[in-house]
ZAMARGU-4260 file (C-alpha; in steps of 0.2 Angstrom, whole numbers, plus 5000, padded with zeros to 4 digits):
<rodrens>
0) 5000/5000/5000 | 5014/5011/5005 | 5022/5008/4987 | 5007/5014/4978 | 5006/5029/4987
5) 5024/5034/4984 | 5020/5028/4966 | 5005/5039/4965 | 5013/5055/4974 | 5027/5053/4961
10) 5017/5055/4947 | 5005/5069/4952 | 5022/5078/4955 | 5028/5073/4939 | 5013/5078/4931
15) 5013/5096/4943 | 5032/5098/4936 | 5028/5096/4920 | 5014/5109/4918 | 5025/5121/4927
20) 5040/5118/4915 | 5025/5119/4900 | 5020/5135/4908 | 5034/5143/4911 | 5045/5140/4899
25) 5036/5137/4883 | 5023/5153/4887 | 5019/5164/4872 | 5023/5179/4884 | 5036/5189/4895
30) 5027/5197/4907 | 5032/5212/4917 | 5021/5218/4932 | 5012/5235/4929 | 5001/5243/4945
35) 4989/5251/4935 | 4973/5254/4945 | 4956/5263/4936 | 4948/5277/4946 | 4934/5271/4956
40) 4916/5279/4952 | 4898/5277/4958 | 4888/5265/4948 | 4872/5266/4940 | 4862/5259/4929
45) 4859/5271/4915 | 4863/5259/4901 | 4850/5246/4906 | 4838/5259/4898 | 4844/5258/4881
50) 4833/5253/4865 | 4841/5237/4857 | 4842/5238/4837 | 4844/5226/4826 | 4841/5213/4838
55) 4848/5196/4834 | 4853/5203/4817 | 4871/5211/4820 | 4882/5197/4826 | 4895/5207/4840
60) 4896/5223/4834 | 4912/5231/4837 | 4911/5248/4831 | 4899/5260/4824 | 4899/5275/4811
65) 4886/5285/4803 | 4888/5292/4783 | 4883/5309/4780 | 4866/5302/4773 | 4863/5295/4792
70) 4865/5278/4788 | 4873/5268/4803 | 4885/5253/4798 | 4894/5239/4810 | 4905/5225/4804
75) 4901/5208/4813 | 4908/5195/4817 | 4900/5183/4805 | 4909/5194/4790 | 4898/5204/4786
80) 4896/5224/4785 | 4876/5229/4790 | 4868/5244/4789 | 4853/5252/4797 | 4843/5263/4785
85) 4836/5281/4788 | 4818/5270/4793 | 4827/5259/4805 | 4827/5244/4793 | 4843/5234/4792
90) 4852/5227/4779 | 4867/5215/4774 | 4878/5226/4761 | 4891/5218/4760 | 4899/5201/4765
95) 4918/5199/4766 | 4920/5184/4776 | 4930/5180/4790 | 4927/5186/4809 | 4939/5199/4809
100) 4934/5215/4804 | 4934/5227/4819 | 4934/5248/4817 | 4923/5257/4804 | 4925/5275/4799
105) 4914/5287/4786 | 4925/5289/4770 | 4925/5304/4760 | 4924/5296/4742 | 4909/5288/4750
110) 4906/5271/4758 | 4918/5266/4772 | 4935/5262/4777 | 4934/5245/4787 | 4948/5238/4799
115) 4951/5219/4794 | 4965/5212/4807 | 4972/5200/4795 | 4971/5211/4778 | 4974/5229/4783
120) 4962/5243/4778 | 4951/5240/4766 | 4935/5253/4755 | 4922/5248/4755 | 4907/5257/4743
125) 4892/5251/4733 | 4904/5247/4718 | 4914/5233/4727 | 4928/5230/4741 | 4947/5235/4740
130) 4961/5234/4750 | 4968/5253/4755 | 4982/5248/4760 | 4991/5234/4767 | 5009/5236/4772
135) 5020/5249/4780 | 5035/5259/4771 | 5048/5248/4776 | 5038/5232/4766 | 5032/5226/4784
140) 5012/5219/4785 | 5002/5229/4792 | 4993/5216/4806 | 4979/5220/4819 | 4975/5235/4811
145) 4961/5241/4824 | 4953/5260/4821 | 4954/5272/4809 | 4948/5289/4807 | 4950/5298/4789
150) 4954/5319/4788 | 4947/5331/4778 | 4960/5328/4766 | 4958/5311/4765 | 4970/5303/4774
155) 4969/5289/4787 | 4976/5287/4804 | 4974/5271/4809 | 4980/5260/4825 | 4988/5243/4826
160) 4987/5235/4842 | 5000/5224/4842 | 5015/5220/4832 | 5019/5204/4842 | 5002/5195/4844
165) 4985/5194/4831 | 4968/5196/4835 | 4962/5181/4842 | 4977/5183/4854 | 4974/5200/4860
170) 4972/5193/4880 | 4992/5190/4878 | 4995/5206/4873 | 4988/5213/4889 | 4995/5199/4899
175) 5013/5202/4894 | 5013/5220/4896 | 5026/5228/4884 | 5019/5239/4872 | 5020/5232/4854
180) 5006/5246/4845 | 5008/5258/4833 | 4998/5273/4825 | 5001/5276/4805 | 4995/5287/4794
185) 4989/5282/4777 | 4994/5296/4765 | 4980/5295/4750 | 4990/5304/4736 | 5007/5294/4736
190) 4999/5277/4743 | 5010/5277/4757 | 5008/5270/4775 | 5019/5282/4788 | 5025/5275/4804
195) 5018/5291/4817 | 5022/5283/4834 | 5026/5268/4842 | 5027/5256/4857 | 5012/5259/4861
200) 5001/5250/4874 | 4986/5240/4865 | 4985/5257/4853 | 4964/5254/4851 | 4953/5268/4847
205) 4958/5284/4837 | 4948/5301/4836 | 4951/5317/4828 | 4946/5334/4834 | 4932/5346/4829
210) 4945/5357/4822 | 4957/5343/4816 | 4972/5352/4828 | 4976/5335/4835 | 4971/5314/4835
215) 4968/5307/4850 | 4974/5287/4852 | 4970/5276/4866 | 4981/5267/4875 | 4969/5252/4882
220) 4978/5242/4897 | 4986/5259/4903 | 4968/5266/4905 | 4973/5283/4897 | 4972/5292/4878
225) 4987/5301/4873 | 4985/5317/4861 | 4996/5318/4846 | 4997/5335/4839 | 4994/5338/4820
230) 4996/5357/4820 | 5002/5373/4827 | 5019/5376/4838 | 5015/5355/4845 | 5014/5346/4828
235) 5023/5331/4829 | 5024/5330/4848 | 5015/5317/4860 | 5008/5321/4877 | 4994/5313/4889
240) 4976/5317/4886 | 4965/5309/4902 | 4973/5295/4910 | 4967/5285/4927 | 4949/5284/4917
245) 4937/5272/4925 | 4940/5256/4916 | 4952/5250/4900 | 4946/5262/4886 | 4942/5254/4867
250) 4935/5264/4855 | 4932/5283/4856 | 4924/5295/4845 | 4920/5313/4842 | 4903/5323/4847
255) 4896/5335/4836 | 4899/5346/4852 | 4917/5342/4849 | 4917/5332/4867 | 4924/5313/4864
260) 4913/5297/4870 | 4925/5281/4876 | 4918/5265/4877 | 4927/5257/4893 | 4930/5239/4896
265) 4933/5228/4911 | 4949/5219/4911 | 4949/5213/4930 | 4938/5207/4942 | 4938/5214/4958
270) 4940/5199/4967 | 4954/5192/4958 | 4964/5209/4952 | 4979/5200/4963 | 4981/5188/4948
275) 4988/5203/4935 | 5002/5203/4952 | 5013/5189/4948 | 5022/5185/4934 | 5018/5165/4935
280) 5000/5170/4937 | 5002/5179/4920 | 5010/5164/4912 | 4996/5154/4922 | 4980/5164/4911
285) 4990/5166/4894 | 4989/5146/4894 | 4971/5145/4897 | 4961/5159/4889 | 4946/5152/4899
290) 4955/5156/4914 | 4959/5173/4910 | 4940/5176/4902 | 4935/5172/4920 | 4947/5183/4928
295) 4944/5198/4918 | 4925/5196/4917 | 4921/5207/4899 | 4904/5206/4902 | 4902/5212/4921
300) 4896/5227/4916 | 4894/5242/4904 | 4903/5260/4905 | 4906/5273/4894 | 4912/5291/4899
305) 4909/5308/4889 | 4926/5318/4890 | 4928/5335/4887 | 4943/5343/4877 | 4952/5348/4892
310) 4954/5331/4898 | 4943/5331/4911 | 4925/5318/4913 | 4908/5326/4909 | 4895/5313/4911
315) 4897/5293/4915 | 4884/5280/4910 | 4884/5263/4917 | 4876/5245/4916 | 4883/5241/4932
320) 4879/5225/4932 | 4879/5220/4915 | 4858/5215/4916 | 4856/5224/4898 | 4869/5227/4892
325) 4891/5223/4893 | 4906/5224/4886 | 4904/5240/4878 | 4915/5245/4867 | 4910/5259/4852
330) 4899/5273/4859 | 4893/5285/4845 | 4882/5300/4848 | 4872/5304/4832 | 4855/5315/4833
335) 4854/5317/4853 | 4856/5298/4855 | 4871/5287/4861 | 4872/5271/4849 | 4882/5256/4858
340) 4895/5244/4851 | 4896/5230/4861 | 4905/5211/4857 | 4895/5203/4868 | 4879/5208/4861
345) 4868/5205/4844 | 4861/5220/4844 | 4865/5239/4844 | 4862/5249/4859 | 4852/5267/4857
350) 4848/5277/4873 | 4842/5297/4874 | 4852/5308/4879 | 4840/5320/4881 | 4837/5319/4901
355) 4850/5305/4902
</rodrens>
């Protein structure tokens, strides 16, 4: 009996040893520790009066954008861009496969400019689907391609969020820390793709101003948007924007009052925030993304903040528990409404903000 036990103990420690090695030494990641903390806020529970659109027709819509006709589009993650017409009908316009297409933007020359992930910027107009671009300067492949917002002149800024790790990785990114994002700009006329800033942390949503003086990028697991100038005595230089915001901010877009709306994620639960503290923790959720789904709870709740242009928070809307609506992040205001892009939802959040 005394031999079977010493048998047994030595392979569950064999086995014990040999998950640890797995871990640690084959990890996809090297982790450093940040202590990065959101603000704390009150909760409420605004957002669980939204109006759901679309419902059951838009598979995980990321992000949002309306064309100057008022014509709302979402790409989805069954590979399709839908649109909702002026009388609240949708429709699928156009299918390009594959689950991942993530920001949208209004384009100029009409239709829109679609993030794909694994292709690059793409066009996207009643005539067909193109690439815009697809690769940087220096030949590289432009991969996780993220948001993008086009200027009156027609060129594109556009975020990648990692340089290291893909889409269906992103968790790792976050995990590890170190910041592989970038923000380019697409130049329409010579069909170049220029590097603007780099090492950035999970660069995600991207936002221009009223006046077009500067772009704002957001810097997800650093909880902050940094400001890059694009004119007067700043061009060219970087600085800090809002930082310490209530939650991990995704994408962001301009108000027509020329305020900016973030859609803010969970990326911790409260209860198990200890598990971001450790390096072999880290190693522990980048080999199990049901783990770290589980530790990070996406769909805990719902926040999106309205930030005025010096920086400062005007009004905060929650879903505090997550009853309605979670995960939120896109959050457009079009016509004295709030529309919400969420990727745990089929459907397209709408609340009032009249009285909101």
């Amino acid at each position: 009996m005394g031999s079977l036990v010493r048998v047994c103990s030595s392979f569950i420690l064999a086995v014990l040893v040999s998950i640890a090695v797995q871990i640690l030494f084959f990890s996809p990641i090297d982790p450093v520790l940040l202590d990065l903390k959101p603000s704390t806020t009150t909760r409420d529970n605004k957002l669980q009066n939204i109006i759901k659109l679309g419902d059951g027709h838009v598979k995980e819509p990321e992000d949002l954008c309306v064309d100057k006709e008022g014509t709302m589009y979402t790409a989805t993650r069954d590979g399709w861009i839908k649109r909702m017409l002026r009388n609240g009908n949708w429709e699928n316009w156009k299918h390009i496969g594959g689950d991942t297409l993530i920001g949208v933007t209004e384009s100029k020359e009409g239709g829109i400019i679609v993030c794909d992930s694994a292709r690059g910027l793409l066009r996207v107009r009643e005539d067909g689907i193109s690439v815009l671009t697809s690769q940087a300067n220096d030949g590289s492949k432009i991969r996780f391609a993220d948001d993008a917002i086009e200027d009156w002149d027609g060129n594109v800024y556009f975020s990648i969020v990692s340089t290291k790790f893909d889409m269906h990785h992103w968790h790792l990114d976050f995990l590890e820390a170190r910041p592989h994002g970038q923000l380019f700009k697409y130049t329409a006329k010579s069909n170049e793709s220029v590097l603007l800033l780099d090492n950035l942390a999970f660069a995600n949503g991207v936002a221009l101003s009223k006046d077009q003086d500067f772009l704002l990028i957001c810097e997800t697991w650093r909880y902050r948007c940094l400001r890059y100038w694009l004119k007067g005595e700043k061009k060219g230089k970087t600085d800090i924007f809002v930082e310490n915001l209530p939650g991990a901010p995704d994408n962001i877009n301009l108000a027509p009052d020329g305020t900016f709306w973030i859609g803010l994620i969970q990326l911790s639960s409260e209860r198990l925030e200890f598990m971001y503290n450790y390096k072999i923790t880290k190693h522990l959720l980048a080999a199990s993304p049901r783990l770290f789904n589980f530790v990070a709870d996406l769909k805990r709740r719902a926040r999106v903040v309205n930030v005025g242009t010096d920086g400062k928070i005007i009004r905060k809307f929650e879903d505090g528990d997550g009853k309605v609506i979670n995960f939120v992040t896109s959050a457009l205001e079009f016509e004295e409404h709030l529309y919400l892009g969420s990727l745990s939802s089929n459907f397209v959040g709408k609340l009032p903000l009249h009285g909101a």
